[in-house]
C-alpha positions in Angstrom: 70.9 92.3 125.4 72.7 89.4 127.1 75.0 88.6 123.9 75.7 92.4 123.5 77.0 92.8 127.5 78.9 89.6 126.6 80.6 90.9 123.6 81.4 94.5 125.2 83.0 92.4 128.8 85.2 90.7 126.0 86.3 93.9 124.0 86.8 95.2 127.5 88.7 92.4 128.5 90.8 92.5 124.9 91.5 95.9 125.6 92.9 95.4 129.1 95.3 92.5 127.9 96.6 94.8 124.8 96.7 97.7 127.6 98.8 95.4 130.3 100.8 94.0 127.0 102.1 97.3 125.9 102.6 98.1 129.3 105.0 95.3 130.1 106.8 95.9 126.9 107.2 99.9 128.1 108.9 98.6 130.9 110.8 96.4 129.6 112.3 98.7 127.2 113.0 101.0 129.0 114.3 99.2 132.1 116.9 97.8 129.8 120.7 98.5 130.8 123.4 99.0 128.3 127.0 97.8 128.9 129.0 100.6 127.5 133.0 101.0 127.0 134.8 104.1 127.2 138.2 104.2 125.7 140.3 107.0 126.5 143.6 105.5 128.0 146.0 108.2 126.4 144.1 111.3 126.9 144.7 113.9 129.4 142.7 114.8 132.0 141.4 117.6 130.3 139.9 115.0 127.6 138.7 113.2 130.0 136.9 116.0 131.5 135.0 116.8 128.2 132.7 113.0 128.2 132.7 112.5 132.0 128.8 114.4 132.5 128.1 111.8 129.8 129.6 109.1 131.2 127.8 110.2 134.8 124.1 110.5 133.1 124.5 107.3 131.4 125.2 106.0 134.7 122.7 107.3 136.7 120.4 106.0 133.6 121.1 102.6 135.1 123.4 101.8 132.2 126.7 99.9 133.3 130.1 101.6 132.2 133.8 100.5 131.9 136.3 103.2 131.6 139.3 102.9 130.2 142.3 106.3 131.2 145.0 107.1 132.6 143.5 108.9 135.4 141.7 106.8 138.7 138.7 108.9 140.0 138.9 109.7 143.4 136.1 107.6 144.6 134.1 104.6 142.9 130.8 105.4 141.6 127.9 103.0 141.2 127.3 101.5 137.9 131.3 103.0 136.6 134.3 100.5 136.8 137.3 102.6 136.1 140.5 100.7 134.9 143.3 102.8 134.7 146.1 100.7 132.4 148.8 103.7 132.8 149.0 106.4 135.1 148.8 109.7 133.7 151.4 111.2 131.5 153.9 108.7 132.7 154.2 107.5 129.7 156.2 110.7 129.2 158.5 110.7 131.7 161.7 112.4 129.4 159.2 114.6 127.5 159.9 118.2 127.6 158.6 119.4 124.9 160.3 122.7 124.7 163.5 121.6 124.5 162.5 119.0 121.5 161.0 121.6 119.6 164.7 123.0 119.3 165.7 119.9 117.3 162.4 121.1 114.8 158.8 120.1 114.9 159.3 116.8 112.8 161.9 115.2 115.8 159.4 116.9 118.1 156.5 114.9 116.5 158.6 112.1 116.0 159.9 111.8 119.6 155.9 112.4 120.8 154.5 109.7 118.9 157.3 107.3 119.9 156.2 107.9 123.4 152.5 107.0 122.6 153.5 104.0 120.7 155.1 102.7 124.0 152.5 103.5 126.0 150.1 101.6 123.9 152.2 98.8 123.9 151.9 99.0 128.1 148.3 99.2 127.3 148.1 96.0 125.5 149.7 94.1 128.0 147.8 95.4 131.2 145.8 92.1 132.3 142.5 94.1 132.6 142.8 95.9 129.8 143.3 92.5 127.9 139.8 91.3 130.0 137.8 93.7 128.5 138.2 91.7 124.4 136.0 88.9 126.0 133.4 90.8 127.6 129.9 91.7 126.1 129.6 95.5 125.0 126.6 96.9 123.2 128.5 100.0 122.8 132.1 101.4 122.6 132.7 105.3 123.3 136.2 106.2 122.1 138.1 110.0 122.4 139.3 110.2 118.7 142.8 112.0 119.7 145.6 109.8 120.2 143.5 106.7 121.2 144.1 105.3 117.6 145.9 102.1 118.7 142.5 101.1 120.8 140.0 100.4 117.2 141.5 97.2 117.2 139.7 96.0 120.4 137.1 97.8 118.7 137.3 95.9 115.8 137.4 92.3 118.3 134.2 93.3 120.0 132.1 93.7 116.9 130.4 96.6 118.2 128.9 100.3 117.4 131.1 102.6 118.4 130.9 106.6 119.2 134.6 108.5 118.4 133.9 112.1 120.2 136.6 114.7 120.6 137.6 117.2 122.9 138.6 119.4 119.8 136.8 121.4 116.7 136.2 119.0 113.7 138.7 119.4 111.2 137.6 120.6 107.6 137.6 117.1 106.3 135.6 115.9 108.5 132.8 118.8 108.0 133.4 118.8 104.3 131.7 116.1 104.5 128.0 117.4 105.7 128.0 120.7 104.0 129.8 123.1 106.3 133.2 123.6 104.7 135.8 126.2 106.3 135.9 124.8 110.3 133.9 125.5 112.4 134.7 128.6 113.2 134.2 130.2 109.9 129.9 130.0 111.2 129.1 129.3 107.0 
């Protein structure tokens, strides 16, 4: 009987140091933060608008966030650093784009993206902006409109990234998992 109350305080004791070891390893796994980039310097507001619930529950997940647009929050939020490279649609600041569809859409399109090109040229030289290629991300989130001159950095950090967009997916794009037609044809 002795050996036997032995054996069962060992498997007891076996079972309590598996128990605490998966424990600590729950808690570690979860307590773990993510450092996570948002890129949507050229966007408007309205694009902005679309990822900032995400960009609030990530945050009050504990995860840390940098956010790249052209648009400073009113106040600073735990866990979100906000660096705003450009300030709104400054980077537009002859832009009427009524009276440059009068000259066609091509010099309309022509004239627009001339405007972007400059401001991601302002982009690229903003000293925070430049910062963020020597920083550790484990994760980039990028608006896919307009923010095209941005998968470099992308490219430099080495790291998954998430494109989302403000707009319906365009046919190629849902082509390509089976639901041809946009998506509001419903097929």
């Amino acid at each position: 009987m002795h050996c036997r109350q032995i054996w069962t305080r060992e498997i007891f004791s076996l079972r309590k140091a598996t128990l605490f070891i998966i424990s600590f390893n729950l808690i570690i796994f979860f307590a773990q933060s993510e450092n996570i980039l948002v890129l949507c310097p050229l966007s408007s507001k309205s694009h902005k608008n679309v990822i900032q619930p995400l960009i609030s529950s990530l945050a009050k997940a504990g995860h840390t966030l940098t956010v790249v647009s052209a648009y400073t929050p009113k106040k600073q939020r735990l866990n979100i650093r906000e660096i705003t490279p450009i300030n709104g649609f400054d980077y537009l600041p002859d832009f009427n784009p009524f009276k440059e569809r009068q000259f066609g859409y091509f010099y309309f399109y022509l004239k627009g993206f001339q405007h972007f090109y400059n401001a991601c040229e302002e982009i690229h030289r903003n000293e925070e902006f430049l910062e963020l290629k020597d920083q550790r991300f484990d994760l980039v989130i990028i608006d896919a409109i307009i923010n095209g001159c941005m998968q470099g950095l992308i490219y430099t950090l080495g790291v998954p990234f998430i494109s989302y967009s403000s707009l319906p997916a365009p046919n190629f794009v849902t082509e390509t998992v089976g639901r041809g037609g946009g998506a509001s044809r419903g097929n």
